[in-house]
Backbone as a ProteinNet text record, in pm:
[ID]
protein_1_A
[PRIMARY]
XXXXXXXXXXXXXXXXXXXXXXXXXXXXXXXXXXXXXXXXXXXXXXXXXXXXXXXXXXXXXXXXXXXXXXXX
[TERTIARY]
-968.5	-1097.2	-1089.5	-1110.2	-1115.3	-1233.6	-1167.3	-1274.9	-1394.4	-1500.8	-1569.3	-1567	-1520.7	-1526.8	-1604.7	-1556.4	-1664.8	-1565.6	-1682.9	-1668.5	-1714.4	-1598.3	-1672.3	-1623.8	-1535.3	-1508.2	-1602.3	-1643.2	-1701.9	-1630.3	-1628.7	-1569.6	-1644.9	-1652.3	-1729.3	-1750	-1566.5	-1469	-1358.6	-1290.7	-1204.4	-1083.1	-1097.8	-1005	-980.8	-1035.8	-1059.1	-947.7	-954.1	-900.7	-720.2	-641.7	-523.1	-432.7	-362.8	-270.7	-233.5	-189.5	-137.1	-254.3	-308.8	-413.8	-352.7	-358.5	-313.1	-421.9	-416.1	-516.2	-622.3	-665.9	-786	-848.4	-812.5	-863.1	-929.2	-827.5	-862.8	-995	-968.2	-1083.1	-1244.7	-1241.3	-1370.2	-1390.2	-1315.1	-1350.1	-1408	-1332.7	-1362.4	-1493.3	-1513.8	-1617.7	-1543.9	-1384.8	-1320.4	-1268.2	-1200.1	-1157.9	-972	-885.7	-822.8	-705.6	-737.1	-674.1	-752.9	-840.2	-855.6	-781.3	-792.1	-732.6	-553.9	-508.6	-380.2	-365.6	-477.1	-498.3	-467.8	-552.1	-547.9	-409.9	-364	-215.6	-135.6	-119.2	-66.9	-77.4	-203.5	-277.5	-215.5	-236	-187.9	-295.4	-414.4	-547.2	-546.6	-473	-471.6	-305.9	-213.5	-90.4	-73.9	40.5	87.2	209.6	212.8	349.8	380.6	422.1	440.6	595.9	560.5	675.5	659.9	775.3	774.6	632	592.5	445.2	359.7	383.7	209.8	201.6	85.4	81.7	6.6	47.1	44.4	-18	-104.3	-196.7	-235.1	-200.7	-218.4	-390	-414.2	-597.8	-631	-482.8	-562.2	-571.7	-459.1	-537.8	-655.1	-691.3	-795.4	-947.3	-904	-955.8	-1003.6	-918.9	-896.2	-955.2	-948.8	-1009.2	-1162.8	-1222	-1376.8	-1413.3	-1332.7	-1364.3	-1403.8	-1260.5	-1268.6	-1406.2	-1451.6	-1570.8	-1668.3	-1681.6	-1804.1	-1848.4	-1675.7	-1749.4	-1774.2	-1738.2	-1756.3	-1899.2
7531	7465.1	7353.7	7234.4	7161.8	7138.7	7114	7064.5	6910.7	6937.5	6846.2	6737	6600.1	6486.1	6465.8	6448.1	6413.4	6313.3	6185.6	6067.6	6032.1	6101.3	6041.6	5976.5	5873.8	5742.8	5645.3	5576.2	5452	5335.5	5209.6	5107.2	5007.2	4899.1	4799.3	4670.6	4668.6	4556.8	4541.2	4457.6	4521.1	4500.2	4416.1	4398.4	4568.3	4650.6	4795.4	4871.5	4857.3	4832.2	4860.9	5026.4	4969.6	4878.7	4817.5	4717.9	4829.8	4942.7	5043.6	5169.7	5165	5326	5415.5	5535	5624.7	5662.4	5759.4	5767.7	5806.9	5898.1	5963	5826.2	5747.1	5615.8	5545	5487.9	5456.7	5518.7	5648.7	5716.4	5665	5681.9	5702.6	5543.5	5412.6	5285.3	5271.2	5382.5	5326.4	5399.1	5565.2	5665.5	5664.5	5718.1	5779.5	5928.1	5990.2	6100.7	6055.5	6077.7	6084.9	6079.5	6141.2	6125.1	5993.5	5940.7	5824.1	5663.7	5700	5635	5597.3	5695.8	5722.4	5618.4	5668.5	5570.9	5407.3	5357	5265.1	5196	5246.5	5205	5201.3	5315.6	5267	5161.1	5166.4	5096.3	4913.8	4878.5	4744.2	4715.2	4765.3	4739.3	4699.6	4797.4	4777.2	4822.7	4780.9	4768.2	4909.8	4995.4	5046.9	5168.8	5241.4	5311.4	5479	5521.4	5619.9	5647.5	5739.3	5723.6	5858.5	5990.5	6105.8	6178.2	6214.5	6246	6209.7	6080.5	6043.7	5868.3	5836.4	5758.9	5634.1	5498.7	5400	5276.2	5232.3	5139.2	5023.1	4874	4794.7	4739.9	4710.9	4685.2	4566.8	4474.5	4286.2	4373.7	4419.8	4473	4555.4	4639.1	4712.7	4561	4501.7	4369.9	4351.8	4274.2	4180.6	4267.4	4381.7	4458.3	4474.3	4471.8	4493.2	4316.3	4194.2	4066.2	4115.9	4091.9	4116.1	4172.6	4299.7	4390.8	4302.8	4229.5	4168.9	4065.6	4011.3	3843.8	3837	4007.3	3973.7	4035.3
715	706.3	602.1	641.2	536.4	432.9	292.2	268.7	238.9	179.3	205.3	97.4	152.4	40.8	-57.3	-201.4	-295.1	-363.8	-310	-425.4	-533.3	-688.4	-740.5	-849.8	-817	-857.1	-829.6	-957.4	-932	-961.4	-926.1	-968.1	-953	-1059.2	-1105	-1054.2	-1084.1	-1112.8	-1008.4	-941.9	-920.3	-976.2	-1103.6	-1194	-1267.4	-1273.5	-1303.1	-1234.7	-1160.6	-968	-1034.5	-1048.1	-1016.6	-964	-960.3	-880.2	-752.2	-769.4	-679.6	-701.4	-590.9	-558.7	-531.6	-543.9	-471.2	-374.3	-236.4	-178	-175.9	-293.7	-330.9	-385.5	-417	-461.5	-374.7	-255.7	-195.9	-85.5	-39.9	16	-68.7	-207.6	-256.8	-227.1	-236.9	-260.2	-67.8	9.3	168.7	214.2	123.9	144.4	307.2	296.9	455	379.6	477.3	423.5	443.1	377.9	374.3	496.9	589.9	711.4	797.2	774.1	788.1	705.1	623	509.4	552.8	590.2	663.8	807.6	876.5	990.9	949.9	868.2	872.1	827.8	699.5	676.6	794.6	888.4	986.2	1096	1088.9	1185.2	1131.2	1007.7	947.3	893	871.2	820.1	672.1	633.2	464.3	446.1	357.5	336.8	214	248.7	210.4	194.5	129.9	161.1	75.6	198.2	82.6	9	-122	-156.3	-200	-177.6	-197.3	-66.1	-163.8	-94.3	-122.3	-169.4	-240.9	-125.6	-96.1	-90.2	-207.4	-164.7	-273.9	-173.5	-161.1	-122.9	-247.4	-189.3	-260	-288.5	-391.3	-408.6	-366.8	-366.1	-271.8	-107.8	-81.6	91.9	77.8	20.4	13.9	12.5	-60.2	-108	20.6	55.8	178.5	361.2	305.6	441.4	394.6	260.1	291.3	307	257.6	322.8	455.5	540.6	710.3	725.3	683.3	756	725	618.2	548.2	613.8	648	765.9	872.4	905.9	1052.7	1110.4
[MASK]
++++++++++++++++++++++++++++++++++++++++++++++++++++++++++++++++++++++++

């Protein structure tokens, strides 16, 4: 059973904003769950990689994907 998301990272800035997220980061900045979050890296949405078992998502793509949603 999984459990249920709680975001509760806030961020301001996005100079605040690691250079490298890990994905619990990213989830709270998208409000996705995690296996979404996954999706999209694959998908090419937002750029990243894992390394061991963690994944590492860059914050200009994270950036650059709430542009896209915003202009369109």
């Amino acid at each position: 059973m999984a459990m249920p998301m709680r975001f509760t990272r806030t961020y301001t800035d996005w100079e605040r904003i690691p250079v490298l997220m890990e994905l619990t980061d990213v989830c709270c900045l998208l409000r996705c769950s995690d296996v979404t979050a996954i999706k999209y890296i694959r998908q090419g949405k937002i750029k990243g990689n894992k390394f061991g078992n963690k994944w590492l998502v860059d914050r200009d793509s994270v950036r650059e994907y709430f542009q896209k949603q915003w202009l369109s």
